[in-house]
C-alpha positions as CSV (number, residue, x, y, z in Angstrom):
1,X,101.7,107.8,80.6
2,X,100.6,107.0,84.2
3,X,101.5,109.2,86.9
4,X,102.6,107.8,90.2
5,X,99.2,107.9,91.9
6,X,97.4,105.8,88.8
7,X,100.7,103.9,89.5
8,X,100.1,103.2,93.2
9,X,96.6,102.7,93.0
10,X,97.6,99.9,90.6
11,X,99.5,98.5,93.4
12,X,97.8,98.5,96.2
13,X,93.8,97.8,94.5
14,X,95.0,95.6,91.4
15,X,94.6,92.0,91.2
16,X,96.8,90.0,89.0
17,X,96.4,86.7,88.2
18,X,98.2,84.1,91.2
19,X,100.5,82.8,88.9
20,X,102.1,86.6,88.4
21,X,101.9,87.5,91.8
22,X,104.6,88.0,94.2
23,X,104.2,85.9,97.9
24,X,104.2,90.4,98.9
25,X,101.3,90.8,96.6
26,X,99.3,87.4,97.2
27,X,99.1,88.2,100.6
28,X,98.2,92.0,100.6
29,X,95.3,90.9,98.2
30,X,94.3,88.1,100.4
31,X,94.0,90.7,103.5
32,X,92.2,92.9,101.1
33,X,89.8,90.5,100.4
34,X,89.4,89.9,103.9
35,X,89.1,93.3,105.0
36,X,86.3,94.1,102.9
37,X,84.2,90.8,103.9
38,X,84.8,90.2,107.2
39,X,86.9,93.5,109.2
40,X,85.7,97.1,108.7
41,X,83.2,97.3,111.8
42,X,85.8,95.6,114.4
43,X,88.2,97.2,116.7
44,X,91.6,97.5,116.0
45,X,92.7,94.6,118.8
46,X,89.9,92.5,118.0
47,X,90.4,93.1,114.1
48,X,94.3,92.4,114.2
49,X,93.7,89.3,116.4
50,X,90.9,88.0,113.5
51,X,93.3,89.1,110.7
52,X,96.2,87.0,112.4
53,X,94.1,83.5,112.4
54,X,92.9,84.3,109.3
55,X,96.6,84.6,108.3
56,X,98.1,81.6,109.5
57,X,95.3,79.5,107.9
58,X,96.0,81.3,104.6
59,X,99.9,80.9,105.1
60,X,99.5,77.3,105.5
61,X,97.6,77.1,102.8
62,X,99.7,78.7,100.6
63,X,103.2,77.9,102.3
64,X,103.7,81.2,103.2
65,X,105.5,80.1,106.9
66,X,109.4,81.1,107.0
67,X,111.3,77.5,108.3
68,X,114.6,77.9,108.5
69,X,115.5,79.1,111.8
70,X,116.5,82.7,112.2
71,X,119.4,82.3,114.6
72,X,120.5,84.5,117.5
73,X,124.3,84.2,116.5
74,X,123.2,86.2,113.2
75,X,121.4,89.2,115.5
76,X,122.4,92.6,113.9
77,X,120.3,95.3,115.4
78,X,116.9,95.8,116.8
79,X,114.3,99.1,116.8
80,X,111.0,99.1,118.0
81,X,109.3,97.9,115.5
82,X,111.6,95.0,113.8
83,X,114.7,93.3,114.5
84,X,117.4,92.6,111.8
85,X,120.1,89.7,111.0
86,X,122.7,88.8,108.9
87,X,120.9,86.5,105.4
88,X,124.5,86.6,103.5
89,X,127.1,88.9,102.1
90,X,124.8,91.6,100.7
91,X,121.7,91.2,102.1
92,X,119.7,91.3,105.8
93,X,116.6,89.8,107.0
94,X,114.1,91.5,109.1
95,X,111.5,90.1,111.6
96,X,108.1,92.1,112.0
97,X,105.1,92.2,114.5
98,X,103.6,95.0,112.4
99,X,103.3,97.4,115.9
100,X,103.3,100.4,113.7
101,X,100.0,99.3,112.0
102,X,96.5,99.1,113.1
103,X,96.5,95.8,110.6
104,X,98.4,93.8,108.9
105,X,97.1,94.9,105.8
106,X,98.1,98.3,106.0
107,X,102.1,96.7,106.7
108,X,101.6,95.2,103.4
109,X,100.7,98.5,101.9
110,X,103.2,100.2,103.1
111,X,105.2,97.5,102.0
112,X,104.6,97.8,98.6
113,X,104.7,101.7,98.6
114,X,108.6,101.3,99.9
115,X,109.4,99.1,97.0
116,X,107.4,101.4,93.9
117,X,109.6,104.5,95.5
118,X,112.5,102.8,97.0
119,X,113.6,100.0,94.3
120,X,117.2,100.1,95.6
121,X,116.2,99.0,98.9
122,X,113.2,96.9,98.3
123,X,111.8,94.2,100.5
124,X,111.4,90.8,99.4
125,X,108.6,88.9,101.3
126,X,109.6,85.5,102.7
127,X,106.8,84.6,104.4
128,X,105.6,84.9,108.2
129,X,106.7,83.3,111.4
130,X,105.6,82.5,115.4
131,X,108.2,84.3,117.4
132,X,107.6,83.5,120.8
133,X,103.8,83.0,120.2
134,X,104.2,86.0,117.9
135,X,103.0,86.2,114.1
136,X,106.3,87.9,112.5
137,X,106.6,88.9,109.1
138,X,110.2,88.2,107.3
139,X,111.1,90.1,104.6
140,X,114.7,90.4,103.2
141,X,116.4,93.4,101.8
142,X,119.9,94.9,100.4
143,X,122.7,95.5,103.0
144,X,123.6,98.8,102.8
145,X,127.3,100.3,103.9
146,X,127.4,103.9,104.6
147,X,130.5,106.4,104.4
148,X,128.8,109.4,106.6
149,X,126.1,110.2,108.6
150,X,122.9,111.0,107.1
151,X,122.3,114.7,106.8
152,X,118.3,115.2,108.0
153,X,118.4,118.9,106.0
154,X,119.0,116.6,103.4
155,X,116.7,114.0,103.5
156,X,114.0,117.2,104.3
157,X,114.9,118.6,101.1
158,X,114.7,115.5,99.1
159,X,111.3,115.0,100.2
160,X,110.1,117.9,99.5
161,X,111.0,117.8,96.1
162,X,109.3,115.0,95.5
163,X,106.3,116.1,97.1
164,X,106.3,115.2,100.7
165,X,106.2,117.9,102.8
166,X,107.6,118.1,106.4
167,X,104.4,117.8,109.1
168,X,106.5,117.6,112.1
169,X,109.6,116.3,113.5
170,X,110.8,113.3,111.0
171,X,107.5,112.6,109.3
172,X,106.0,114.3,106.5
173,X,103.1,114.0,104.2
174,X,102.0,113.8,100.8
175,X,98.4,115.3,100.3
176,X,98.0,114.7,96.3
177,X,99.4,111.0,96.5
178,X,97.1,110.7,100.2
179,X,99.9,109.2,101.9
180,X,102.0,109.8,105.5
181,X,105.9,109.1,105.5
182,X,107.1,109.2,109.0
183,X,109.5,107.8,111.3
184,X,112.8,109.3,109.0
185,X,115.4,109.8,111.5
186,X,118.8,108.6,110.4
187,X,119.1,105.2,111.6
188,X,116.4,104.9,108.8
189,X,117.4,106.5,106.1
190,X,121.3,106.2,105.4
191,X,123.7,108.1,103.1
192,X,126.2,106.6,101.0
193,X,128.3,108.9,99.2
194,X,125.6,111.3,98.6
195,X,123.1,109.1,98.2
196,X,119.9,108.8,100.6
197,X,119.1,104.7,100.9
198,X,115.4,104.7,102.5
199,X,115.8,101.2,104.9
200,X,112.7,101.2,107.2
201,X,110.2,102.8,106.4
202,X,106.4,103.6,107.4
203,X,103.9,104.6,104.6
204,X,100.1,105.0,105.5
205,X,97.4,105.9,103.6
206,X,95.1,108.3,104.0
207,X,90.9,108.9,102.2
208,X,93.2,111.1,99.5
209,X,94.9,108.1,98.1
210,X,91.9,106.5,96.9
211,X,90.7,109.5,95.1
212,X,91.3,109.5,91.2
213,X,93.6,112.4,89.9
């Protein structure tokens, strides 16, 4: 049986076949791709700006750009990173400038890390979109009601029996699977009844991860 780092690896270094592949997964194997032909000597600014018009050409390509309008009536909430707004009765959708990221391949990453641990929650790519000259993301995800505020002794505990360990304030770190978890105040992370529902998160990896087990 594989354990959850053969598991991830599989994930985020795999390469189904297009027809299999989710629009998530095309495009984090596309900025793969890229990133091993054309990105690892540049600077972050001048990398993200390549892997942007290397982007849109592939989105257009593949009819990866999100056209409805999102509008302003259905505005929910905003962080620093993202801002959210009402998609129907159950779910939200959720514009991204990937500011948390040195690229935008490591927002797809952590992308697909949230939905292997986080299923409940998971984030279903619907393609990218100019916001005000911007490249967004726009990915859609459950709509999650809570009945009490989120207990962060809680969520520490949680973690740590699964193998993250607290580093310092709300992030934490996973040294076997190579990964850092931050950013888990409770605006993030909600409680329902007991139950922790991980909504925005931020994974990175770290040299660790691509070590085998």
């Amino acid at each position: 049986m594989k354990n959850a780092k053969d598991e991830l690896q599989h994930i985020i270094l795999g390469d189904e076949s297009v027809s299999r592949t989710s629009k998530l997964k095309k495009t984090q194997s596309f900025l793969r791709a890229n990133a091993e032909s054309s990105f690892k000597f540049e600077k972050q600014q001048q990398l993200k700006s390549k892997e942007a018009t290397a982007i849109i050409a592939f989105a257009e390509k593949e009819n990866l750009f999100y056209k409805p309008e999102i509008q302003d009536i259905d505005f929910i909430s905003e962080g620093a990173e993202q801002k959210v707004y009402h998609f129907d009765d159950s779910h939200v959708i959720k514009t991204n400038a990937g500011i948390f990221y040195e690229t935008w391949l490591d927002y797809f990453n952590s992308l697909l890390i949230h939905n292997y641990f986080f299923p409940a929650t998971a984030y279903t790519f619907l393609g990218f979109k100019e916001i005000n000259g911007i490249l967004n993301s726009v990915v859609m995800q459950e709509f999650i009601l809570t009945s009490e505020t989120t207990d962060l002794k809680t969520v520490k505990g949680f973690l740590s029996y699964n193998g993250f360990l607290n580093k310092r304030n709300n992030d934490y770190y996973n040294d076997e699977l190579g990964l850092i978890f931050e950013d888990l105040h409770d605006e993030n992370v909600l409680s329902d009844n007991g139950i922790l529902f991980f909504i925005d998160t931020v994974f990175y990896i770290t040299p660790n991860f691509y070590r085998h087990p």
